[in-house]
Kinemage of the C-alpha trace (Angstrom):
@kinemage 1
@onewidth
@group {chain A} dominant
@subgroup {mainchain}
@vectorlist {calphas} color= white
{ca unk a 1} P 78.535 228.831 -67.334
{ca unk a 2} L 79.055 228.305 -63.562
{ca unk a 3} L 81.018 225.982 -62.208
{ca unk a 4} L 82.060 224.838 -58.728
{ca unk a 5} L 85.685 225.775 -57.315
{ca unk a 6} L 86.948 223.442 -54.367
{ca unk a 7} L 88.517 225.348 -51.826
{ca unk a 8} L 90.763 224.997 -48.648
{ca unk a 9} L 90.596 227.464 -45.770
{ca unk a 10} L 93.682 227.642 -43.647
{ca unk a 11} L 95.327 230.202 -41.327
{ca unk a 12} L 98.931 230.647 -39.942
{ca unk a 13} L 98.925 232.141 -36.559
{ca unk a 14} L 94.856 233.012 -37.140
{ca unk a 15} L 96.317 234.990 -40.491
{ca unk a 16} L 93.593 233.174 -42.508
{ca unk a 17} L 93.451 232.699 -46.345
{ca unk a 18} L 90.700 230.576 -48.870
{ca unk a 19} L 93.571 228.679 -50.850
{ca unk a 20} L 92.815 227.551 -54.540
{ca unk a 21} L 94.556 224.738 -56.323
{ca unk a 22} L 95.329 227.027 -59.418
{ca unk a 23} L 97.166 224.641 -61.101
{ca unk a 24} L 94.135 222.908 -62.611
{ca unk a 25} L 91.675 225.952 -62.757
{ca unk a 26} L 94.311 228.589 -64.175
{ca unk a 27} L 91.843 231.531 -63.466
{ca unk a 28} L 93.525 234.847 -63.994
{ca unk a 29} L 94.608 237.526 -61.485
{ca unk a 30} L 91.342 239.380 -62.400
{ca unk a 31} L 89.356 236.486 -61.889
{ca unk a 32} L 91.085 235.527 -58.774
{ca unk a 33} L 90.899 239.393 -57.246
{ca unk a 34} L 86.990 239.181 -58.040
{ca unk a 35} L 86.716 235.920 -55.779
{ca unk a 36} L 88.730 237.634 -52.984
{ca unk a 37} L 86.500 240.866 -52.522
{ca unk a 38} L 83.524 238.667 -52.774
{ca unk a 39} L 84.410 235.689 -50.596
{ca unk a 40} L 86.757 237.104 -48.095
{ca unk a 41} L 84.202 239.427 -46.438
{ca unk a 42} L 83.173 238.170 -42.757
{ca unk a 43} L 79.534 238.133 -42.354
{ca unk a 44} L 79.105 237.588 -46.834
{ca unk a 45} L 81.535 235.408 -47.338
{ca unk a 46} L 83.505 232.268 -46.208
{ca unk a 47} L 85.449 235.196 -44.437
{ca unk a 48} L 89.276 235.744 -44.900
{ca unk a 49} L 92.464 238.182 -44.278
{ca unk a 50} L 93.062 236.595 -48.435
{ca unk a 51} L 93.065 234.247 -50.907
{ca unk a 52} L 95.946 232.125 -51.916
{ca unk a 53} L 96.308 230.628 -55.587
{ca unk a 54} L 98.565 227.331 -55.784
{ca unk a 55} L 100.153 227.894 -58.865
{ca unk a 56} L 102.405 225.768 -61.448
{ca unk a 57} L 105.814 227.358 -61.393
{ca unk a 58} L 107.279 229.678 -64.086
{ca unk a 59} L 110.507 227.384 -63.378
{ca unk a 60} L 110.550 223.922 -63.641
{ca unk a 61} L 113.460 223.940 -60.820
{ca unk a 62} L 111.088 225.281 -58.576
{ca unk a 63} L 108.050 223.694 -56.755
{ca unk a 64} L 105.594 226.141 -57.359
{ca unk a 65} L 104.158 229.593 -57.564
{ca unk a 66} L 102.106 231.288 -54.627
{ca unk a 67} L 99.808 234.185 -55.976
{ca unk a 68} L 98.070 236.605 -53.157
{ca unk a 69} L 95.677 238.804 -53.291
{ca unk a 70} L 94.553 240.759 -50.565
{ca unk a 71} L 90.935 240.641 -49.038
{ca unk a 72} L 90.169 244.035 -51.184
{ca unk a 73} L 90.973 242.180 -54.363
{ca unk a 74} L 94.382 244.158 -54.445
{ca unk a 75} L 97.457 241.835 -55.603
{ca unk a 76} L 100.396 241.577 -52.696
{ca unk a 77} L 103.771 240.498 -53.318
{ca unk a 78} L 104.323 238.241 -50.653
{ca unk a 79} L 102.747 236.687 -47.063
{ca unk a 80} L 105.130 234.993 -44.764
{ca unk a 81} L 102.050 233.169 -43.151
{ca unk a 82} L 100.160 232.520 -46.384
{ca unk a 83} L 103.765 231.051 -48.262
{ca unk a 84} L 103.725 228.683 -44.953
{ca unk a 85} L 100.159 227.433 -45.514
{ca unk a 86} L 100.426 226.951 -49.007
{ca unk a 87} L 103.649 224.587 -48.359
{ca unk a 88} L 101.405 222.475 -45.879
{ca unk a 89} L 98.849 222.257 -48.634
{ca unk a 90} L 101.529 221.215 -51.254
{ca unk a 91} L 102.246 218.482 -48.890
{ca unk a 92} L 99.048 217.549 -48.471
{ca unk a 93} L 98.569 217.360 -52.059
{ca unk a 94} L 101.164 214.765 -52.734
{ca unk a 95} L 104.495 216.983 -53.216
{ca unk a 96} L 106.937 214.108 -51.944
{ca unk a 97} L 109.766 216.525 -50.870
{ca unk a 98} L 110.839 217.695 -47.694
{ca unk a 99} L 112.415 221.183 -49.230
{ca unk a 100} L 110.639 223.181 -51.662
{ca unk a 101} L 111.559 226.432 -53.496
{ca unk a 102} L 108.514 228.624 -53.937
{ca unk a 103} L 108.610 231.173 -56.441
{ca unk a 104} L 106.391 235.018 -55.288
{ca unk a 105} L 106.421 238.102 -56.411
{ca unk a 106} L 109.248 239.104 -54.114
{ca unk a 107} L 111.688 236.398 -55.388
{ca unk a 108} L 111.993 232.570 -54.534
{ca unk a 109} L 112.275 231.554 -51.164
{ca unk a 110} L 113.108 227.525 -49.728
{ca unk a 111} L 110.914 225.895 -47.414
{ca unk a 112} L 110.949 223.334 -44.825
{ca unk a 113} L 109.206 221.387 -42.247
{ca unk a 114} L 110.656 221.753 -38.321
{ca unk a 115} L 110.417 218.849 -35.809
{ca unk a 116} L 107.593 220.155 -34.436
{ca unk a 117} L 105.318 220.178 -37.374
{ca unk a 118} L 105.913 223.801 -38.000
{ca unk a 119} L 106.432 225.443 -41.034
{ca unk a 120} L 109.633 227.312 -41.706
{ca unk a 121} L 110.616 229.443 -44.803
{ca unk a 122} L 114.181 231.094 -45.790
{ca unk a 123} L 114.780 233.999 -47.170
{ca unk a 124} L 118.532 234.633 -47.856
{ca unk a 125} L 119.560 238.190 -48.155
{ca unk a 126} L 117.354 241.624 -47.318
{ca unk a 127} L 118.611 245.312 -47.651
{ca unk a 128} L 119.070 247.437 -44.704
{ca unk a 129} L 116.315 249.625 -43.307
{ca unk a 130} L 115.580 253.289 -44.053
{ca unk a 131} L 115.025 255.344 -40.375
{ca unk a 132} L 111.590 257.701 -40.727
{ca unk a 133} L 111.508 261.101 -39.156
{ca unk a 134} L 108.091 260.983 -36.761
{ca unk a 135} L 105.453 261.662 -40.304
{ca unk a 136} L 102.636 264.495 -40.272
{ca unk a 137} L 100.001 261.570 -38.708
{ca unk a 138} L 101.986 260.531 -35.520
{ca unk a 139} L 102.984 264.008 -34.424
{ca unk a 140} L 100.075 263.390 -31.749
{ca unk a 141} L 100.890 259.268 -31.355
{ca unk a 142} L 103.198 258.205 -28.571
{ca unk a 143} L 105.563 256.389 -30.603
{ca unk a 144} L 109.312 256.562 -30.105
{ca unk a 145} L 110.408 255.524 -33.589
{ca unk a 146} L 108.753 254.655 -37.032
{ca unk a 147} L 111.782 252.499 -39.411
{ca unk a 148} L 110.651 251.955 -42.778
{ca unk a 149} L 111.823 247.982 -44.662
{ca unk a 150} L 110.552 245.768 -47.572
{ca unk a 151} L 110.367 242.325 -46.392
{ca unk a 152} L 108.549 240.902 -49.518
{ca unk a 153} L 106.008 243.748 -49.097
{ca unk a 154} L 106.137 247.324 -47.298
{ca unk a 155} L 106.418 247.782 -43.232
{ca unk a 156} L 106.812 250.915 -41.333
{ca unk a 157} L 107.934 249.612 -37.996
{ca unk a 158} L 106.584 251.707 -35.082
{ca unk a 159} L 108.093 251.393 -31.423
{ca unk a 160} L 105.811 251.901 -28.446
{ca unk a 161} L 105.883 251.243 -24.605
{ca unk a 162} L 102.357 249.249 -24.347
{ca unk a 163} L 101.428 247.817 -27.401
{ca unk a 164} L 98.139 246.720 -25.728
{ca unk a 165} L 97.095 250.072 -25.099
{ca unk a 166} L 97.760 250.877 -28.693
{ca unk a 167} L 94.455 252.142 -30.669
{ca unk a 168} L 95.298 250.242 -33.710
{ca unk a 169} L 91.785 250.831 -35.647
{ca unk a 170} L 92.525 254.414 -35.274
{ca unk a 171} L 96.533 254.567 -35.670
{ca unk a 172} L 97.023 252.083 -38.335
{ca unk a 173} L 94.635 253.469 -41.189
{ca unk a 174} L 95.920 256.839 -39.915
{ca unk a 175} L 99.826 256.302 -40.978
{ca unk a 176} L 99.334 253.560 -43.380
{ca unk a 177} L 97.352 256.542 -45.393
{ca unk a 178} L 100.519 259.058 -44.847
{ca unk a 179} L 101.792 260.905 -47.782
{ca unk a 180} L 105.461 259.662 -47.265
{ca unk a 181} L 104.284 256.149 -47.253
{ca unk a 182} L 102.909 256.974 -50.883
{ca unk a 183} L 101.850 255.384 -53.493
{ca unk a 184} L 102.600 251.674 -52.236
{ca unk a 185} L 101.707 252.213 -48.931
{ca unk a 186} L 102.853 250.275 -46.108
{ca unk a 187} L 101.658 247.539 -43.525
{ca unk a 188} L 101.868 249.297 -40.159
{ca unk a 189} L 103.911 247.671 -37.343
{ca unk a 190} L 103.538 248.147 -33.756
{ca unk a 191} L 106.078 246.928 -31.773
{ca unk a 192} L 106.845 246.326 -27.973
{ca unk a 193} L 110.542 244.977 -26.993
{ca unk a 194} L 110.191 242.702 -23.735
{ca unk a 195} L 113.482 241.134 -23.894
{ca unk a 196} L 116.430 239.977 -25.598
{ca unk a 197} L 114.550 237.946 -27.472
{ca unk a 198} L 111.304 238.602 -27.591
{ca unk a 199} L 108.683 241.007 -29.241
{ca unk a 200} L 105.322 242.195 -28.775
{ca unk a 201} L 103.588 242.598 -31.998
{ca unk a 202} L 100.374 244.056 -33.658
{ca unk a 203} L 100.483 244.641 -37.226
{ca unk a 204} L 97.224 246.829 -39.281
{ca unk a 205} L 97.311 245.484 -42.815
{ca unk a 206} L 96.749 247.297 -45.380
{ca unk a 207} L 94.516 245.716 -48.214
{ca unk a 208} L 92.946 243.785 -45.143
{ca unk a 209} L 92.694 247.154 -44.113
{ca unk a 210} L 92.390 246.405 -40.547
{ca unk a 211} L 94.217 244.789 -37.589
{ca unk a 212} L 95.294 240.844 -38.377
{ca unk a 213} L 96.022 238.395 -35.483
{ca unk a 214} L 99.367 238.003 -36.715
{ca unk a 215} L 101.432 238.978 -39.792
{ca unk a 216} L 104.417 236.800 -41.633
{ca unk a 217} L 106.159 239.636 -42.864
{ca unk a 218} L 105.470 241.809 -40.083
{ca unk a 219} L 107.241 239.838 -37.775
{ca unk a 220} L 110.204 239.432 -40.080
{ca unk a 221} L 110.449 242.940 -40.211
{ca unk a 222} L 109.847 244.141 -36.539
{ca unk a 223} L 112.848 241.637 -35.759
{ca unk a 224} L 114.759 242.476 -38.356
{ca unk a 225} L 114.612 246.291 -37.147
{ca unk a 226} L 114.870 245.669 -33.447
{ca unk a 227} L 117.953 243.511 -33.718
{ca unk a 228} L 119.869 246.023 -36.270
{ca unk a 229} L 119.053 248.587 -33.737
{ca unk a 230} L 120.519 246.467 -30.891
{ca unk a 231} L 117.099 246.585 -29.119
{ca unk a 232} L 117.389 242.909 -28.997
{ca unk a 233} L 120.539 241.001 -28.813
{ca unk a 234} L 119.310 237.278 -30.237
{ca unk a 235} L 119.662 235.940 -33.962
{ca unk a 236} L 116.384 233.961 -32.802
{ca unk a 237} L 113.578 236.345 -31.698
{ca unk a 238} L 110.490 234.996 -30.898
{ca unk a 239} L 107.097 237.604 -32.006
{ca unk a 240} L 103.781 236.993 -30.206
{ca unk a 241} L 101.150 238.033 -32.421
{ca unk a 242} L 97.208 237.952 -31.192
{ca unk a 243} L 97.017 235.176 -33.031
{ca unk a 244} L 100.057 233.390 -31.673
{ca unk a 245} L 103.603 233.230 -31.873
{ca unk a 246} L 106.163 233.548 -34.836
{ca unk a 247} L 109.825 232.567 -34.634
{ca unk a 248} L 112.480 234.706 -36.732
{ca unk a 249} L 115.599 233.809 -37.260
{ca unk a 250} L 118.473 236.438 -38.718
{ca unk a 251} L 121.933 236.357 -39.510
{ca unk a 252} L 123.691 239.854 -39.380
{ca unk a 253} L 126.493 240.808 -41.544
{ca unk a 254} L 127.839 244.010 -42.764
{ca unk a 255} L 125.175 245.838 -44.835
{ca unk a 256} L 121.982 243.888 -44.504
{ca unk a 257} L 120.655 240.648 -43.406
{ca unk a 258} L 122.252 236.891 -44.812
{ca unk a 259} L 120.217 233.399 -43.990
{ca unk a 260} L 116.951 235.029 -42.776
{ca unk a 261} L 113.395 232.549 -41.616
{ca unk a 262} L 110.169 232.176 -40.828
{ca unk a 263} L 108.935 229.962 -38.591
{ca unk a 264} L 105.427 229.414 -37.241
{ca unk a 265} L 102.327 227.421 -37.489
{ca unk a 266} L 99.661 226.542 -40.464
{ca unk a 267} L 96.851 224.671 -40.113
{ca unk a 268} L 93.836 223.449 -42.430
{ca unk a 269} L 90.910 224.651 -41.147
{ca unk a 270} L 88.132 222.965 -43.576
{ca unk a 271} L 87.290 222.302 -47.214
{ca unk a 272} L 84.296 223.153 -49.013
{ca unk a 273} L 83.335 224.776 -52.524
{ca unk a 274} L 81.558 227.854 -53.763
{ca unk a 275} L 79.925 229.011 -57.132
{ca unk a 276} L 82.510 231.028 -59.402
């Protein structure tokens, strides 16, 4: 029997995601990868970078539980832009607090609205990074540096002079497919310092499998690698994405990262329903 799923689309930064209130549906992480390689498709779909399940929360402590699953249907452990949006929708669907704790894949992380209607979300400790000698596919790339870190998922941050001029299409599937990147894979990073405090950013995603206009967790970890390299000198470092800009904030102390955020926009773009 059919029936008819309500739906919310909304994107941080233009990262875009269908978002389902789980919590009454309670479809599986089959069913839910099934609706994400059929809907999020462009031109045979509603069209999506993912799809984002509002879920009750194992804990009762906590607020509740994102679930994401990448445009190819694969499950991801966490989105920095798609944890934002689903906090707006909690809002929006009555949650009467101004702090949540939202439990993912990659642990439980607090939440928070900023003055400006932004979304911000903490993260409070993160291991070091692990430096990359220049792998097999780049030996023909001009890129100064590749540093491997797991913010919530897998990054391979990659330094250039000109991100603009950067091939992405080409480049990203190209490393993100390298066999010391294996099995998990990585999101590929490519990363342009312009000051102190400030990053140029253009992240190829994998299970999107193609350039995003922004990334949550890519711009946590392109800061996060810049500043512990002293290429920028901040604890706030602004990223500008294509899709806009993302604000990271980092605390440094002696083998990793302490008080870490997120901070950007989410918006609700339109609701509507489909056949499941």
């Amino acid at each position: 029997m059919q029936i008819i799923v309500e739906f919310t689309k909304m994107n941080g930064a233009g990262n875009d995601f269908i978002v389902i209130d789980n919590r009454f549906y309670r479809f599986s992480d089959e069913e839910l990868s099934d609706f994400a390689r059929r809907l999020c498709p462009r031109r045979k779909g509603i069209g999506a970078d993912g799809l984002l399940a509002f879920n009750l929360p194992d804990d009762a402590g906590h607020d509740f539980r994102m679930r994401y699953v990448n445009a190819d249907g694969t499950i991801g452990t966490m989105c920095g832009n798609g944890a934002r949006c689903l906090v707006l929708f909690a809002w929006r669907a009555g949650m009467d607090t101004s702090e949540m704790r939202v439990e993912t894949d990659a642990g439980v992380f607090r939440a928070e609205g900023s003055e400006d209607g932004s979304v911000r979300i903490y993260q409070h400790a993160l291991a070091g990074y692990t430096p990359h000698r220049v792998l097999h596919s780049m030996s023909e790339m001009d890129i100064a540096d590749a540093h491997y870190i797991w913010t919530g998922t897998e990054h391979l941050v990659c330094f250039v002079d000109h991100v603009a001029d950067i091939p992405v299409d080409a480049w990203g599937p190209a490393i993100r497919q390298d066999e010391a990147l294996a099995p998990a894979g990585a999101n590929i990073d490519f990363v342009e310092v312009m000051d102190d405090n400030r990053l140029l950013v253009r992240t190829y995603e994998k299970g999107v499998e193609a350039e995003t206009l922004a990334c949550g967790t890519g711009a946590v970890a392109s800061a996060v690698v810049a500043r512990m390299l002293e290429r920028t000198e901040s604890d706030r470092i602004y990223v500008d994405m294509p899709g806009g800009r993302l604000t990271v904030g980092i605390r440094l102390e002696e083998g990793g990262v302490r008080d870490m955020y997120l901070e950007g926009p989410a918006e609700a773009v339109y609701r509507g329903t489909f056949e499941a």
